[in-house]
Backbone bond lengths (Angstrom), bond angles and torsions (degrees), N, CA, C in turn:
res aa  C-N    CA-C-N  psi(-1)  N-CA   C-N-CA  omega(-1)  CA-C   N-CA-C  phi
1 X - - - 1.455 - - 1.524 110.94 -
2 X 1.562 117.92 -35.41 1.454 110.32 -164.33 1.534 84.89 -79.65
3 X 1.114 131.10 -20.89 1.947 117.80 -177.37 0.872 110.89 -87.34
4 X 1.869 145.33 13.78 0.998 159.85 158.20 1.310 106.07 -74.10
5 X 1.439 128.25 -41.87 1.460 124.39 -152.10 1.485 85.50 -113.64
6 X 1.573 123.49 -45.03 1.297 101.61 177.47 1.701 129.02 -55.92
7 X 1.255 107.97 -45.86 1.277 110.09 156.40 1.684 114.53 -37.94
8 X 1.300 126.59 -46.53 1.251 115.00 -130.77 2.218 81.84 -104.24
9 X 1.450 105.84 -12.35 1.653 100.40 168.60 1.728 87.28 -82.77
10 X 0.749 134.24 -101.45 1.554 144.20 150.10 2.120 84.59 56.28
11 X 1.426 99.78 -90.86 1.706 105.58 178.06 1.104 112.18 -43.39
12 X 1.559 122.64 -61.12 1.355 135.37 178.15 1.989 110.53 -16.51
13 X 1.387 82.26 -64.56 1.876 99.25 -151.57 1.933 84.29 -67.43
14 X 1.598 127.87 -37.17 0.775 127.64 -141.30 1.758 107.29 -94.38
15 X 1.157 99.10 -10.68 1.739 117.89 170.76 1.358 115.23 -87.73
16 X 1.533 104.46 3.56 1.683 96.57 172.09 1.482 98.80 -127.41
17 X 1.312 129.20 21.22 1.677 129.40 178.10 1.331 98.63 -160.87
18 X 1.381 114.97 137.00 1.529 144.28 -175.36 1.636 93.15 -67.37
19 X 1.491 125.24 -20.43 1.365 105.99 -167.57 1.453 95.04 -116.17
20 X 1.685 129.98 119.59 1.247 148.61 -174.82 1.476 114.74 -57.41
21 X 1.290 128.14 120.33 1.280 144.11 165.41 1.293 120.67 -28.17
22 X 1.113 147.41 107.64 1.619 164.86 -167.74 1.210 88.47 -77.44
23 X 1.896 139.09 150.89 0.915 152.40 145.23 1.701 120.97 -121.56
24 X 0.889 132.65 103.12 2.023 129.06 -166.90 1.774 86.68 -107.78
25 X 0.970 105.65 137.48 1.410 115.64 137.31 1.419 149.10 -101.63
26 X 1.557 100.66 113.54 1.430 108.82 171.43 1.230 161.40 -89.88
27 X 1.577 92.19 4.36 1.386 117.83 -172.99 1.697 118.96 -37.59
28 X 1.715 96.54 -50.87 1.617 92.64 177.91 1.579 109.15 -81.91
29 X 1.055 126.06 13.39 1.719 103.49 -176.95 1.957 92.48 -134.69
30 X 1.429 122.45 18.43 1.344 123.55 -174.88 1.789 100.74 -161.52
31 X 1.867 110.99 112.71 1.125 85.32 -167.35 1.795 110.20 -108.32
32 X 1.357 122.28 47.77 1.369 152.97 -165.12 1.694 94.99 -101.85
33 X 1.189 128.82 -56.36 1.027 126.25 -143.85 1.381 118.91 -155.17
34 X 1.757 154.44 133.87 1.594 124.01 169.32 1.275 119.12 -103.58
35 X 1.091 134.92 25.58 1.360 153.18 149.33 1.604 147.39 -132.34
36 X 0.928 136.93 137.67 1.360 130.74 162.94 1.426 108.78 -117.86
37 X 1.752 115.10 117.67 1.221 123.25 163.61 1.661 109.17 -70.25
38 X 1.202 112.11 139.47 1.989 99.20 178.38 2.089 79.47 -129.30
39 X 1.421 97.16 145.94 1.253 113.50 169.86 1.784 111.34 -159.02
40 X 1.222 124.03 151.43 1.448 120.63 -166.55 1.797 107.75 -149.00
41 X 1.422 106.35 134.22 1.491 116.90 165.84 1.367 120.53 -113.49
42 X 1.308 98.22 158.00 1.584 98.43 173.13 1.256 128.92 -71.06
43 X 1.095 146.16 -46.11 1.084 141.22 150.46 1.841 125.84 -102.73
44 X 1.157 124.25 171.44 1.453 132.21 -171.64 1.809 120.04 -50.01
45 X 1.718 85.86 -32.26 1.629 86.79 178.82 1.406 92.03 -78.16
46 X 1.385 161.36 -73.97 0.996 164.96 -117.40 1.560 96.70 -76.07
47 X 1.599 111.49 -41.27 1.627 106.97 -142.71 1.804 83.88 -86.58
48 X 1.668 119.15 -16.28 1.404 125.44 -177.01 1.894 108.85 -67.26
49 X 1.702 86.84 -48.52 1.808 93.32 175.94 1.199 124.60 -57.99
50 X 1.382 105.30 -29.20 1.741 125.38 -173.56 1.835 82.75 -71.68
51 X 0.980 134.83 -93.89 1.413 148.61 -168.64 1.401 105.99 -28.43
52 X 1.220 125.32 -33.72 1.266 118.64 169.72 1.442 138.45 -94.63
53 X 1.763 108.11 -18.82 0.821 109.39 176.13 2.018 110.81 -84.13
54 X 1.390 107.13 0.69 1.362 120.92 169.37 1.277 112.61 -75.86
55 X 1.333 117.54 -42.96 1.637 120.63 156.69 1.198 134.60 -25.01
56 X 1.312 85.29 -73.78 1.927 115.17 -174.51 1.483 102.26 -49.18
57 X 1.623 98.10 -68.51 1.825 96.92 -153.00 2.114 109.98 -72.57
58 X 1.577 97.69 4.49 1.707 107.29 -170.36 1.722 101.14 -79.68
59 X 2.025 80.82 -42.55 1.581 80.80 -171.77 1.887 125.62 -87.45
60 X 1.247 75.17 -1.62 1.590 90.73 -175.37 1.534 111.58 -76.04
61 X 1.481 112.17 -46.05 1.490 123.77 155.46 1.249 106.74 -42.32
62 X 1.192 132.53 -62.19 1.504 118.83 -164.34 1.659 88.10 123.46
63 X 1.269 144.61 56.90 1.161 158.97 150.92 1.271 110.70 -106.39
64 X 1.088 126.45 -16.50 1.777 111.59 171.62 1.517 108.27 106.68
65 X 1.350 101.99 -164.01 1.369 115.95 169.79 1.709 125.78 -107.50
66 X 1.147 158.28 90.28 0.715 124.34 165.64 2.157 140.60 34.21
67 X 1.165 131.23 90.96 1.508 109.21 172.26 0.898 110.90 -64.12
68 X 1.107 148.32 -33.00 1.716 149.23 166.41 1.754 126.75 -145.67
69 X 1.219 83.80 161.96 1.787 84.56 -167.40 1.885 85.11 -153.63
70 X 1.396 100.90 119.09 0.889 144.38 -151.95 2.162 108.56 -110.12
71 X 1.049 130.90 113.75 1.753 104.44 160.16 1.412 105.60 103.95
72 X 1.223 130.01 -11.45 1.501 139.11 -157.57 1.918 94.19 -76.69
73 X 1.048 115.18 -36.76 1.452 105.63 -174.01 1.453 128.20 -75.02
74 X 1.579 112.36 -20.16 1.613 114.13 174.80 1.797 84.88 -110.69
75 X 1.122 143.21 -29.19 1.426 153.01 -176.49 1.682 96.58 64.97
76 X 1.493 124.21 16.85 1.360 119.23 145.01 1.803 121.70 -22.92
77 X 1.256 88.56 -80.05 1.959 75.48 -167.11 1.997 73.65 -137.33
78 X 1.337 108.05 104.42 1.671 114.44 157.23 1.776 131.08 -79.27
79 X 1.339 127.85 108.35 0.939 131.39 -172.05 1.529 118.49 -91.04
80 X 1.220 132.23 136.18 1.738 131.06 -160.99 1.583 93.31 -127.74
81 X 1.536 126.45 95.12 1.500 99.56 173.26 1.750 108.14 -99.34
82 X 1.393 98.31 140.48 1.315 119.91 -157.82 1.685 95.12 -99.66
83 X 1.858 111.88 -46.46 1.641 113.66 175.65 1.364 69.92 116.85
84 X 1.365 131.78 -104.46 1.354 135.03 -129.65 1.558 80.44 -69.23
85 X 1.344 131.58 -74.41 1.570 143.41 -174.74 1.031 110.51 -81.19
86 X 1.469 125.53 146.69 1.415 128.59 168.45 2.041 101.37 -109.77
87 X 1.210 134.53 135.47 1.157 123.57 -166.76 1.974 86.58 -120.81
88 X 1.866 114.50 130.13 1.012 110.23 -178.00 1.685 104.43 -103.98
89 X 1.013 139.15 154.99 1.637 121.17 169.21 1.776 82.25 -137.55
90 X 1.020 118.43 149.78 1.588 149.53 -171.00 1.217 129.74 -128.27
91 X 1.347 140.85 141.89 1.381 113.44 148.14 0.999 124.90 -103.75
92 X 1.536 147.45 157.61 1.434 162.22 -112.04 1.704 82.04 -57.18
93 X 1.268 97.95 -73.80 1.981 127.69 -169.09 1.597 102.41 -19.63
94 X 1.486 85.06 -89.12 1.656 112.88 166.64 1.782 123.92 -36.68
95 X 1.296 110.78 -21.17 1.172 123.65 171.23 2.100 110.56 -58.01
96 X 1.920 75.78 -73.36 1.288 96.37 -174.36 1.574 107.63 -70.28
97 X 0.920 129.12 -69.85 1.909 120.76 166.08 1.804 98.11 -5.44
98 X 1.189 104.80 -101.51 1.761 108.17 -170.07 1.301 128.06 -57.35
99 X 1.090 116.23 2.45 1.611 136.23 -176.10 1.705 114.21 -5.02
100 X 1.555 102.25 73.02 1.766 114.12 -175.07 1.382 99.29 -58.18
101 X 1.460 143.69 -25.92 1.286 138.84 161.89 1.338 119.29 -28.66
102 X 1.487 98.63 -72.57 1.733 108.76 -173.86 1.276 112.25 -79.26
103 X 1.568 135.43 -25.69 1.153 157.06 134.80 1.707 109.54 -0.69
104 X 1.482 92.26 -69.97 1.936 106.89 172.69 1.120 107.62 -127.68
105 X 1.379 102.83 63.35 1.493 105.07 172.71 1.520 117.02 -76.77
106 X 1.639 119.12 -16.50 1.278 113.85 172.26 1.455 116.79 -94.97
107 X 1.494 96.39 38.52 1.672 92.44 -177.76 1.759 85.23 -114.75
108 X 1.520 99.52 143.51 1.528 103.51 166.79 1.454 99.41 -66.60
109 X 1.874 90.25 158.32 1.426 109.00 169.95 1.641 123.52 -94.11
110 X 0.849 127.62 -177.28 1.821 125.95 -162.95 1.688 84.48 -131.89
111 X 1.363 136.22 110.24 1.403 162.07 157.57 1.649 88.88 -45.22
112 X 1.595 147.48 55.84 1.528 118.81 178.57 1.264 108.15 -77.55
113 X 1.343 123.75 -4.87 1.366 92.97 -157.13 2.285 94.70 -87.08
114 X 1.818 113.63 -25.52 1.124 114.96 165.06 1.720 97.74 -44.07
115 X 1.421 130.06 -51.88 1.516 122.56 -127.23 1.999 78.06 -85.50
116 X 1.191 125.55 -24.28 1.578 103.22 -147.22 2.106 76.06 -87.74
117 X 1.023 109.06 -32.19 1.775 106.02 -156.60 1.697 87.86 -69.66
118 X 1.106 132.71 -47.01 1.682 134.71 160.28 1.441 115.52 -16.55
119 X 1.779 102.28 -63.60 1.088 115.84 -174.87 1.713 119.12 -81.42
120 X 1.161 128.44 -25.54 1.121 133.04 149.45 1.596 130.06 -57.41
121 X 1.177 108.63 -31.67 1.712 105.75 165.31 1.501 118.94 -86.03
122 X 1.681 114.87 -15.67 1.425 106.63 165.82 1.548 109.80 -68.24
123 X 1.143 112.77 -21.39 1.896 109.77 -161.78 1.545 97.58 -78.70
């Protein structure tokens, strides 16, 4: 279930920016959380749309709300904690500055965009 919704912020963030949402898993090496969605816009309105449209379609599934959401006022680097997922949205800058990629780079990555097209041809 939590790779249902991560996947399903994963599309979310990734339908409002040409550049596709990164997913690592951390579950075994972080014991807070088993994912971090990372997604990034170019500017503040974008990285706000990105953040919301992660909202909408989480809670619309039946994922809930967010426990916190974090960053929304400079929309620098916005944080969504989900508990199971943490969803990051960035802007370009802020992306590259903190670079959670290389950061956990020895964390495997989560293939969503295979897992959602999987899950779309079973339906």
């Amino acid at each position: 279930m939590t790779v249902d919704y991560t996947v399903l912020a994963a599309e979310a963030s990734s339908s409002k920016t040409p550049e596709p949402a990164v997913v690592i898993e951390v579950g075994d090496l972080l014991a807070i959380t088993d994912y971090f969605v990372i997604a990034s816009g170019t500017n503040d309105r974008q990285v706000r749309a990105i953040a919301e449209e992660v909202e909408h379609r989480v809670r619309r599934e039946g994922g809930g709300s967010p426990r916190c959401i974090e960053g929304l006022d400079d929309a620098r680097w916005v944080l969504m904690d989900y508990g199971d997922f943490v969803v990051h949205v960035f802007n370009d800058e802020a992306r590259s500055y903190y670079d959670l990629e290389r950061l956990w780079g020895d964390a495997p990555r989560l293939d969503w965009q295979a897992v959602a097209g999987a899950a779309h041809l079973g339906s």
